[in-house]
Backbone as JSON, one array per atom type, in Angstrom:
{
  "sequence": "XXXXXXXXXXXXXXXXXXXXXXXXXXXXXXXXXXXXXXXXXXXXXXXXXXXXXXXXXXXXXXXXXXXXXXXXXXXXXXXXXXXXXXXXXXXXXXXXXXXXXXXXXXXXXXXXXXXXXXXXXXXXXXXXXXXXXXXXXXXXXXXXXXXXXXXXXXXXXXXXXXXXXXXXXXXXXXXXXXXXXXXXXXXXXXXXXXXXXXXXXXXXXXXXXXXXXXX",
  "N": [[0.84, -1.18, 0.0], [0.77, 2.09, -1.03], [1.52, 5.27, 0.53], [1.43, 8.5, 0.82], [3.38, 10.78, 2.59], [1.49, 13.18, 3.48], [-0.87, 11.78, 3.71], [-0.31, 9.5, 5.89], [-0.61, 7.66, 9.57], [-1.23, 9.93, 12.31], [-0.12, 8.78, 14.26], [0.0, 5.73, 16.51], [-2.37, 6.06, 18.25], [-4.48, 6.99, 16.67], [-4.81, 5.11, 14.51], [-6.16, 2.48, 16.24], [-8.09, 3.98, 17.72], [-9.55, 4.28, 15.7], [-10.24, 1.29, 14.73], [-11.13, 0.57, 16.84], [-13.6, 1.98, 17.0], [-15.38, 0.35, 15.52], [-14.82, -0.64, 13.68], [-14.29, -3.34, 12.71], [-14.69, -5.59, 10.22], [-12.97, -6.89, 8.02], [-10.4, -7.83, 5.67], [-8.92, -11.22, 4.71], [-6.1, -11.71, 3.43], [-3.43, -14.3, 1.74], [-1.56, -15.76, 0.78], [-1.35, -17.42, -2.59], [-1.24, -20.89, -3.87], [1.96, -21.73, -6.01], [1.78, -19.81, -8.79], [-0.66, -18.99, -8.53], [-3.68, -16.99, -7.83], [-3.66, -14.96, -5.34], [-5.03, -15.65, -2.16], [-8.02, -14.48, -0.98], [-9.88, -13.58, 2.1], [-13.03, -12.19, 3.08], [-14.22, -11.23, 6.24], [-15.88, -10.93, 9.77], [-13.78, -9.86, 12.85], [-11.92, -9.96, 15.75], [-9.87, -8.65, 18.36], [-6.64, -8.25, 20.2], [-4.33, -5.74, 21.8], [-1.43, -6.35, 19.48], [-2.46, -9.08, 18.13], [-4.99, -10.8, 16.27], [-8.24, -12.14, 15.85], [-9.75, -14.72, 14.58], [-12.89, -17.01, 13.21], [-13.12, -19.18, 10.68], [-15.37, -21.66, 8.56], [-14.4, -24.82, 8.0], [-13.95, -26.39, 5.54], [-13.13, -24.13, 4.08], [-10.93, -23.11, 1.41], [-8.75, -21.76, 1.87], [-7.14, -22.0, 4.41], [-5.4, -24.72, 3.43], [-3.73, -23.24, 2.17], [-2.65, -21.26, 4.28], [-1.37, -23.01, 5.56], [0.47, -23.88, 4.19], [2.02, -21.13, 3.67], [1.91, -19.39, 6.11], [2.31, -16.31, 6.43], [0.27, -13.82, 6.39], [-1.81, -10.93, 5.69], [-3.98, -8.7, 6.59], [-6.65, -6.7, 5.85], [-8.48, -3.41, 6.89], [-10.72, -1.41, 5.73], [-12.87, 1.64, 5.34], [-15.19, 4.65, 5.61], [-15.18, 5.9, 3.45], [-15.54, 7.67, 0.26], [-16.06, 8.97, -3.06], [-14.8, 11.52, -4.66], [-15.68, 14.42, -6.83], [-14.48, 15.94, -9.53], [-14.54, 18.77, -9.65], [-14.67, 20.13, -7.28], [-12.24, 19.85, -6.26], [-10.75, 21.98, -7.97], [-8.79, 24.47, -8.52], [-9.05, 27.21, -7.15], [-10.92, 29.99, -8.68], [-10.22, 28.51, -10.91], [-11.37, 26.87, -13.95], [-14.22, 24.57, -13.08], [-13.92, 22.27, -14.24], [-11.36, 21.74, -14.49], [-10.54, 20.5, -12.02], [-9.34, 17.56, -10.53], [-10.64, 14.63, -9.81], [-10.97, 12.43, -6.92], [-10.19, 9.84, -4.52], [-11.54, 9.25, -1.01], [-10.57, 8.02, 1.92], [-9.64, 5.53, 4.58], [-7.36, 3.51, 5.39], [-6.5, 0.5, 7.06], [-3.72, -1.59, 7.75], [-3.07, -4.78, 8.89], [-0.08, -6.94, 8.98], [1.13, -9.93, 9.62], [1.47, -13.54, 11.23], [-0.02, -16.4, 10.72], [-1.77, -18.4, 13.52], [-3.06, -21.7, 13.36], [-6.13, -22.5, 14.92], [-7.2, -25.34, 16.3], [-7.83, -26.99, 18.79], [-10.53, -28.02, 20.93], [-11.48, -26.8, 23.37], [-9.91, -24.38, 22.99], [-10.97, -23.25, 20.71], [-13.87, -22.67, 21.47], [-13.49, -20.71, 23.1], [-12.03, -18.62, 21.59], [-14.65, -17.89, 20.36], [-16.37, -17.09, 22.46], [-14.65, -14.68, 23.7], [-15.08, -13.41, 20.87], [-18.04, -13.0, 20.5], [-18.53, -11.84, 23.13], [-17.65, -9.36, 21.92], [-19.39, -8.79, 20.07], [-21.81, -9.48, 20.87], [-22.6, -7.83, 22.99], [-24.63, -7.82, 25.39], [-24.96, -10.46, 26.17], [-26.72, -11.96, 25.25], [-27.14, -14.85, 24.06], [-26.15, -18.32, 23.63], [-24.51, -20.19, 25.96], [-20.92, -20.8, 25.5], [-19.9, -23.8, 25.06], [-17.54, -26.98, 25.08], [-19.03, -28.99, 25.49], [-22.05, -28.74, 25.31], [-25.02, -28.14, 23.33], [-26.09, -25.04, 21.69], [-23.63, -24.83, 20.54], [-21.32, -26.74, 21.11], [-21.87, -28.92, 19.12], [-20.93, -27.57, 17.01], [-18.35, -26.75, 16.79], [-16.4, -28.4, 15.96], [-16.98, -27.87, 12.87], [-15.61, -26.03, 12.57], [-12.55, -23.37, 12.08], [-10.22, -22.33, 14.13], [-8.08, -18.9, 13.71], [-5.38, -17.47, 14.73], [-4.13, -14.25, 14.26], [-1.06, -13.57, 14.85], [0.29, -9.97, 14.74], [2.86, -8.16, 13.02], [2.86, -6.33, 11.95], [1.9, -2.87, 11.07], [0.04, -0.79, 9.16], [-1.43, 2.73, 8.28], [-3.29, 4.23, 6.7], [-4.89, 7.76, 5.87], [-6.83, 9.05, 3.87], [-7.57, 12.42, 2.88], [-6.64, 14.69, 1.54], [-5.11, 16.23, 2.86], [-2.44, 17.4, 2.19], [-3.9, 19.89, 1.4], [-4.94, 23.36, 0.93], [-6.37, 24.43, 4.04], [-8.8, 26.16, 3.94], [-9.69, 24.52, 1.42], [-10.02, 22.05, 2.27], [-12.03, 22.79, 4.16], [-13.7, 23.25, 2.36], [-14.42, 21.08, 0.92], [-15.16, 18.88, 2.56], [-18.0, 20.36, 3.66], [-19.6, 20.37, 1.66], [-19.32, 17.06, 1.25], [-20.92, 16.54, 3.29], [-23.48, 17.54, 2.95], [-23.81, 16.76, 0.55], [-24.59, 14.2, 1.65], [-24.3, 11.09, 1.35], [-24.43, 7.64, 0.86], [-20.86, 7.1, 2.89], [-20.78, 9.17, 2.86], [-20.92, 11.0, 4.95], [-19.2, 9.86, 7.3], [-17.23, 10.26, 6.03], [-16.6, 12.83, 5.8], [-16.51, 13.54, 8.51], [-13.66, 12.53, 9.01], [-12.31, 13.65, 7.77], [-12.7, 16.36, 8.44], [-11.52, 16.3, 11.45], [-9.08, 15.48, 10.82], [-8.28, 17.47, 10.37], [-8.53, 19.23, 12.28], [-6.1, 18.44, 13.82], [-4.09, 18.26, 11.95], [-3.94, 20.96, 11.08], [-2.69, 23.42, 8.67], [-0.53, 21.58, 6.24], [2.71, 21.0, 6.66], [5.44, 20.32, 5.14]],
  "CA": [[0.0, 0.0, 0.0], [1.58, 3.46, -1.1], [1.05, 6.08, 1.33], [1.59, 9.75, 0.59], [3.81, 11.4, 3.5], [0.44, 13.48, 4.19], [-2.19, 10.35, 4.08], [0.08, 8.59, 6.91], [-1.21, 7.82, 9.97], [-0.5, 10.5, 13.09], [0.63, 7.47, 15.59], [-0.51, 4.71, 16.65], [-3.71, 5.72, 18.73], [-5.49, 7.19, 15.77], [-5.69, 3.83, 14.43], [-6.21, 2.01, 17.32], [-9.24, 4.01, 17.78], [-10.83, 4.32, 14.33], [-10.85, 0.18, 15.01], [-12.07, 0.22, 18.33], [-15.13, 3.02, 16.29], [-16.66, -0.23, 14.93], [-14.34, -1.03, 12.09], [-14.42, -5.06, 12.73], [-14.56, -6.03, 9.26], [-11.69, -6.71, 6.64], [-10.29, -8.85, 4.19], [-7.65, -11.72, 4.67], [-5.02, -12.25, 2.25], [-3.39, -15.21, 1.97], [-0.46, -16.19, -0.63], [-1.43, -18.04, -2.97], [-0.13, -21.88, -4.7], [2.77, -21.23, -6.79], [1.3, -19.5, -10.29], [-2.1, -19.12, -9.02], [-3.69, -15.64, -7.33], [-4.0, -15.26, -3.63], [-6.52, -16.77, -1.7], [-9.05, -13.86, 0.28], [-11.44, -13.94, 2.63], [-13.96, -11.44, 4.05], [-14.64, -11.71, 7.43], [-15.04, -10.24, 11.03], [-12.74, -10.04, 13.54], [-11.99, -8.96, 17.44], [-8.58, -8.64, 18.73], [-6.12, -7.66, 21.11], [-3.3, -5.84, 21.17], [-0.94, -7.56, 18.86], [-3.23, -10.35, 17.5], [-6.3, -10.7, 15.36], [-8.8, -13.74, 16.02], [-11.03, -14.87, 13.33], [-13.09, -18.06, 12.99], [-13.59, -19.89, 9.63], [-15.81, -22.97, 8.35], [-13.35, -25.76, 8.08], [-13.91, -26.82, 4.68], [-12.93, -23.16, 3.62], [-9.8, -23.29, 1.0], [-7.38, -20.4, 2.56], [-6.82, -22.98, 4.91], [-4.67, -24.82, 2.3], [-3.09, -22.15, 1.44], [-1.99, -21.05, 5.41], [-0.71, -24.12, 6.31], [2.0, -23.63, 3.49], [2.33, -19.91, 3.59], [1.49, -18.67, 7.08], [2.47, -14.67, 6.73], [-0.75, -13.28, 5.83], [-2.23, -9.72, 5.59], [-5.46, -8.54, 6.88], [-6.96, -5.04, 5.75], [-9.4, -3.12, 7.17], [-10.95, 0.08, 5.24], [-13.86, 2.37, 5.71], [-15.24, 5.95, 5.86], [-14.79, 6.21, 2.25], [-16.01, 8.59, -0.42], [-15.76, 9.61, -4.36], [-14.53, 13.53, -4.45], [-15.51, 14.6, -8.12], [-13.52, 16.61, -9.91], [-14.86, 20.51, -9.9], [-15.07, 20.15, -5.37], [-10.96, 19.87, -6.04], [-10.61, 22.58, -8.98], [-8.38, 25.61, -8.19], [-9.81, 28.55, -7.23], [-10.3, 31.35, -9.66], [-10.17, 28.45, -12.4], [-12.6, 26.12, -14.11], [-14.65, 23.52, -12.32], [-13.97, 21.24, -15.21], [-10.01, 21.23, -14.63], [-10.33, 19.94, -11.26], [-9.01, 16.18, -10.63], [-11.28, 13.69, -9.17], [-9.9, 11.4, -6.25], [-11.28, 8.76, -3.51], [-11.41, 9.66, 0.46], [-11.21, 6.62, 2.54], [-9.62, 5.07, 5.74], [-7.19, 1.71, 5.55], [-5.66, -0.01, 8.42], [-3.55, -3.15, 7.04], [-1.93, -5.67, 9.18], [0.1, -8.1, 8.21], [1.6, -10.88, 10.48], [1.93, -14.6, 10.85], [-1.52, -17.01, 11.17], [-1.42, -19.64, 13.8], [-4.24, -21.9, 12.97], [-6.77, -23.03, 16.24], [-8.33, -26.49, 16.33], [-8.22, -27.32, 19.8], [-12.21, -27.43, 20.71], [-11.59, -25.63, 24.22], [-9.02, -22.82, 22.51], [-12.08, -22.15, 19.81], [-14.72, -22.21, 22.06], [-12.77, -19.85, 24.37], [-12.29, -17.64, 20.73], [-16.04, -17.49, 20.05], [-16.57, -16.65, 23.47], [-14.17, -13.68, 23.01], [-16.55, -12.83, 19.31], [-19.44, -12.75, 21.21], [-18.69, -10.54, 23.76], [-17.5, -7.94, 21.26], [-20.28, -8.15, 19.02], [-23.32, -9.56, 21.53], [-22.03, -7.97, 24.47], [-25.73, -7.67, 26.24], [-25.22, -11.67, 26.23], [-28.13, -12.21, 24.74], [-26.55, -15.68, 23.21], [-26.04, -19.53, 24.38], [-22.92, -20.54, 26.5], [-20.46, -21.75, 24.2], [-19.38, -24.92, 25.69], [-17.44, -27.73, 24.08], [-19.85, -30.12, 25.48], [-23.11, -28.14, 25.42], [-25.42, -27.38, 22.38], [-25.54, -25.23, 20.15], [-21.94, -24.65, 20.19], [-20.77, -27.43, 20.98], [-21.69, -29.5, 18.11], [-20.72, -27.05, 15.81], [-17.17, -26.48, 16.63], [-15.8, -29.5, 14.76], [-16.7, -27.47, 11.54], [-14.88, -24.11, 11.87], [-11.13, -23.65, 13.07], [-10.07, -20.29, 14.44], [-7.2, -18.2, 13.59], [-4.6, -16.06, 15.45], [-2.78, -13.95, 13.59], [0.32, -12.69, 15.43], [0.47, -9.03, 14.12], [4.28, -8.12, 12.93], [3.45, -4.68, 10.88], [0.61, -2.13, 10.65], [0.33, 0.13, 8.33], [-2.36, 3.35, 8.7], [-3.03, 5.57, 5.46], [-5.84, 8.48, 6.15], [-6.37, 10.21, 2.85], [-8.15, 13.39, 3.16], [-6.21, 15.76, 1.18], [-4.29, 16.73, 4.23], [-1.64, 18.48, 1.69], [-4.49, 20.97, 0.16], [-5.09, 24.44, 2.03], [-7.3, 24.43, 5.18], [-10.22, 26.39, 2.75], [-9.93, 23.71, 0.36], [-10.34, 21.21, 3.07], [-13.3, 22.85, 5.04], [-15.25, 23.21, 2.0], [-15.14, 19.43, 0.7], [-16.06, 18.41, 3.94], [-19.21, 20.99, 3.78], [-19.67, 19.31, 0.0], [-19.92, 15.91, 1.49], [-22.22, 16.61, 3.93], [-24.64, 18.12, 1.77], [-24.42, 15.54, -0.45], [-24.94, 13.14, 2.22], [-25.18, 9.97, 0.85], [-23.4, 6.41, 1.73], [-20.73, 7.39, 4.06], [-19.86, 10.63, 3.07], [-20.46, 11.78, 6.39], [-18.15, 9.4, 7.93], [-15.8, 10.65, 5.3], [-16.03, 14.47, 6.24], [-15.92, 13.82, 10.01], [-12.77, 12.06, 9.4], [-11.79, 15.05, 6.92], [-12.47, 17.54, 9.88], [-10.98, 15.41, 12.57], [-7.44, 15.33, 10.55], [-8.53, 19.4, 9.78], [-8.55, 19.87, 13.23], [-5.21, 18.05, 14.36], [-2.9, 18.91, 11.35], [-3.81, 22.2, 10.43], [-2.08, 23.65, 7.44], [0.1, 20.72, 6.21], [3.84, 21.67, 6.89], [6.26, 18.92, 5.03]],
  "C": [[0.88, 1.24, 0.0], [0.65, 4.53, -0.49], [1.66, 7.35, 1.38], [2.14, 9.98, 2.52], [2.32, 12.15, 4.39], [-0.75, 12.74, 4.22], [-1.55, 9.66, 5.72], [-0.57, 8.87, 7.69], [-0.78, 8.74, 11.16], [0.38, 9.85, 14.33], [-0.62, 6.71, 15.62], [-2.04, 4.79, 17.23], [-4.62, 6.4, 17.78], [-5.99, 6.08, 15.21], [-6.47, 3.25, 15.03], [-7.34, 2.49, 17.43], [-10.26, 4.2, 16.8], [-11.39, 2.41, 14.46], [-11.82, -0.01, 16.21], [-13.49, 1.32, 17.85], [-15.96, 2.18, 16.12], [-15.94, -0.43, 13.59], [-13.93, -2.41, 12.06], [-14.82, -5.77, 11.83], [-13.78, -6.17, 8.11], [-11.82, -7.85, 5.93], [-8.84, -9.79, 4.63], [-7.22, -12.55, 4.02], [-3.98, -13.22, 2.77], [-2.55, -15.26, 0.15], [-1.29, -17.16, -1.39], [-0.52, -19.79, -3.68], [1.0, -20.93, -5.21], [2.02, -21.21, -7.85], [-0.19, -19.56, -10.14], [-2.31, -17.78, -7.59], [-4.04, -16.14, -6.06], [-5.16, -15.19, -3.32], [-7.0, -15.18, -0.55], [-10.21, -13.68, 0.3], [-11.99, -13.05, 3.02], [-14.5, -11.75, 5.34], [-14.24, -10.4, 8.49], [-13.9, -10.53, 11.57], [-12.61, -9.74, 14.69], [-10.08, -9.08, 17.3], [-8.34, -7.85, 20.0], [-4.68, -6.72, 20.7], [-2.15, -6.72, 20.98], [-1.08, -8.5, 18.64], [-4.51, -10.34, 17.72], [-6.59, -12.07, 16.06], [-9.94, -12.99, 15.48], [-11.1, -16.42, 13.33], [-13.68, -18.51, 11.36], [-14.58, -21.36, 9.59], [-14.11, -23.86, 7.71], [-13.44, -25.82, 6.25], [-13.11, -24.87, 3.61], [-11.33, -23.02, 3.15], [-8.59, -22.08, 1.48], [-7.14, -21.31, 3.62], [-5.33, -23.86, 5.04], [-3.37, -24.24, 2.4], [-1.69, -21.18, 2.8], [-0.83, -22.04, 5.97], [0.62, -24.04, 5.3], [2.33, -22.75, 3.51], [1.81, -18.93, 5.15], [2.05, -17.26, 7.54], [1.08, -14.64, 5.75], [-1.13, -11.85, 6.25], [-3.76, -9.79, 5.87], [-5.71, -6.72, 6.57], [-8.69, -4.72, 5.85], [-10.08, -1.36, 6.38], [-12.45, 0.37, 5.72], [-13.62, 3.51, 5.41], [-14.83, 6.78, 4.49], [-15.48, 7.19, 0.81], [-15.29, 8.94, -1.78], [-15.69, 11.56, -4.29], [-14.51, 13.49, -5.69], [-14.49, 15.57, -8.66], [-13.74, 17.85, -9.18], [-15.03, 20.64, -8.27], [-13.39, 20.61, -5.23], [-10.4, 20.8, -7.1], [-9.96, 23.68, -8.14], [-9.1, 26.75, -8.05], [-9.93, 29.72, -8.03], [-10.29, 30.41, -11.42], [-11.12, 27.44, -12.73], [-13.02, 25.16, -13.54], [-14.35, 22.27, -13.17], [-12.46, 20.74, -15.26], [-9.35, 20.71, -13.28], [-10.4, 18.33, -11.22], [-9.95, 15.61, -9.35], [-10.15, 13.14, -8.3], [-11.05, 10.67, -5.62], [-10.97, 9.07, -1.98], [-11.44, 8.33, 0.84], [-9.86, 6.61, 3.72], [-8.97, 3.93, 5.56], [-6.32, 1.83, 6.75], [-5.39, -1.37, 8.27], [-2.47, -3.66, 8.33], [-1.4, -6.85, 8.45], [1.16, -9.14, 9.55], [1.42, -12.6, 10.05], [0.82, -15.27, 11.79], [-0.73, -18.61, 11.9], [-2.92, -20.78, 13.87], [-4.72, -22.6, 14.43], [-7.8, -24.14, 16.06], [-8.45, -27.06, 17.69], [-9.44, -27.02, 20.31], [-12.3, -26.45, 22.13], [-11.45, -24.15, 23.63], [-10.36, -22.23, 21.5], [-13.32, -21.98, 20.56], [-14.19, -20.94, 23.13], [-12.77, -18.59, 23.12], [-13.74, -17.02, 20.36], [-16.52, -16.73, 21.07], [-16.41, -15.08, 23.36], [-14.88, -12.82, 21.73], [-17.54, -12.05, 19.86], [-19.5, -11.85, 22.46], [-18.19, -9.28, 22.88], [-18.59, -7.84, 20.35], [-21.67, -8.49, 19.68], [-23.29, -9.43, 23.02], [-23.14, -7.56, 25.27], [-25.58, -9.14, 27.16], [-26.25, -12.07, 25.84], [-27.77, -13.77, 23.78], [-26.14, -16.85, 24.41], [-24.76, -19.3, 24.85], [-21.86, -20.81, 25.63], [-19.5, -22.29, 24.99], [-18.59, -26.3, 25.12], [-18.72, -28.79, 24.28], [-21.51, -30.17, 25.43], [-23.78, -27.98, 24.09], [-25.92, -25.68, 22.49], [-24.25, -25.38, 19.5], [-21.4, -25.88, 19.68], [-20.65, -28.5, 19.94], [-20.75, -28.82, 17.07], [-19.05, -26.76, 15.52], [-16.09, -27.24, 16.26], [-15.82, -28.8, 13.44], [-16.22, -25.93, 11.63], [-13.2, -24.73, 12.62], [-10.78, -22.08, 12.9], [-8.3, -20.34, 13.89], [-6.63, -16.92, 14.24], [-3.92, -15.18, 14.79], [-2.2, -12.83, 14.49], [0.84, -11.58, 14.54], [1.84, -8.57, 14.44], [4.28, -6.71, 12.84], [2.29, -4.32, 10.66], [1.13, -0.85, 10.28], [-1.44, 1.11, 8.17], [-2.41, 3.77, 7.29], [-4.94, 6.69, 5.79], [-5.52, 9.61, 4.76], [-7.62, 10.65, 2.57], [-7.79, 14.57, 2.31], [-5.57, 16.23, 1.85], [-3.4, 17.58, 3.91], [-2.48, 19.94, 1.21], [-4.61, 22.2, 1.87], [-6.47, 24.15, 2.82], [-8.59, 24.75, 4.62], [-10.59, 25.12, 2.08], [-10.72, 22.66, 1.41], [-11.88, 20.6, 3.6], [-14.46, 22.61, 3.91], [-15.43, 21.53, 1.15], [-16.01, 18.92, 1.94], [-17.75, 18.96, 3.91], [-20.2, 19.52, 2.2], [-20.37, 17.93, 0.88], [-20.65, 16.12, 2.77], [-23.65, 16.9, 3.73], [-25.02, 16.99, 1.2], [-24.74, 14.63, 0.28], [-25.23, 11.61, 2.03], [-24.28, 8.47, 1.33], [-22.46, 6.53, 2.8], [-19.78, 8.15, 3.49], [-19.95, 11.83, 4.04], [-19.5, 11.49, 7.36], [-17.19, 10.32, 7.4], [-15.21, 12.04, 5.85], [-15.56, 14.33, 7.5], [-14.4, 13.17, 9.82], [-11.64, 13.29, 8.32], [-11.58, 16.11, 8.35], [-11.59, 17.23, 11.2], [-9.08, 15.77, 11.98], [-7.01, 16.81, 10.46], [-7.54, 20.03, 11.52], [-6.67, 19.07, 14.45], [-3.56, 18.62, 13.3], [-2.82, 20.45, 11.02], [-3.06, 22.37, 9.27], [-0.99, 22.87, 7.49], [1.48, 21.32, 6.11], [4.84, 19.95, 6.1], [7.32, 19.01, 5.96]]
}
């Protein structure tokens, strides 16, 4: 992932908390055979710091693919938005010679998957799931020896991945003048539509920490 000096991220707890926002969904990559494209998956996720846990169905081929190649990449994006051209046009000159771009939000790790079939260790991971995503409890025990769980945890096998390297990119325009800035942001709010309100607050948010970009 190429990351413009002013896209990077400001340290570590900007990430850290755009995930902990509710960004528990990515993508994990996965080398492929020799001469054939890499294997990814979509899926949630919880974690701690320094390691991801994700459960798969067993029969699911990235699997395969870990067990011979276990460095894998996981990326998480969001908060993303199309900026048309004439929003990014110089001032003073035509709306028609302004360059389009894309706003958005990634947060890629990449580290080394240790795969979990022991039926305690994945019931102990689901456990973990389920309080981050049904944390009222509103959901069965998950027991190895109990239903519903317990049957079921013969067909998945969890994954740790031991995170080596994260990489932030926040691209906002962060190089353009503070004007330029405020009024996309206004722009996508107006326009309001998929999550080009995420997009601005995370436009204003970087507005309000970098101020006029200094290389």
């Amino acid at each position: 992932m190429f990351i413009q000096p002013w896209d990077a991220g400001l340290d570590e707890a900007e990430w850290q908390t755009w995930i902990a926002e509710g960004h528990d969904f990515g993508l994990l990559s996965v080398n492929g055979p020799p001469g054939r494209p890499p294997v990814t998956v979509p899926t949630h996720f919880t974690g701690d710091p320094g390691h991801l846990l994700i459960h798969l169905a067993r029969p699911n081929p990235v699997w395969k693919v870990i067990e011979r190649d276990p460095n894998v990449t996981f990326t998480v994006f969001g908060d993303y938005a199309f900026i048309p051209g004439p929003w990014r046009a110089e001032p003073g000159g035509p709306p028609t010679d302004g360059v389009p771009t894309s706003y958005y939000t990634v947060v890629q790790f990449a580290g080394r998957a240790h795969v979990i079939d022991d039926a305690e260790a994945k019931a102990d991971l689901l456990r973990r799931q389920l309080a981050h995503f049904q944390p009222d409890g509103d959901h069965a025990s998950v027991a190895v020896d109990q239903p519903p769980y317990g049957r079921m945890l013969p067909g998945i096998r969890g994954l740790r991945l031991e995170v080596t390297d994260v990489r932030a990119k926040f691209k906002y325009d962060d190089h353009k003048p503070v004007e330029h800035r405020t009024a996309v942001a206004d722009h996508l709010m107006e326009r309001g539509r998929d999550l080009d309100v995420p997009a601005a607050r995370q436009q204003l948010r970087r507005l309000g920490r970098v101020g006029p970009w200094k290389p």
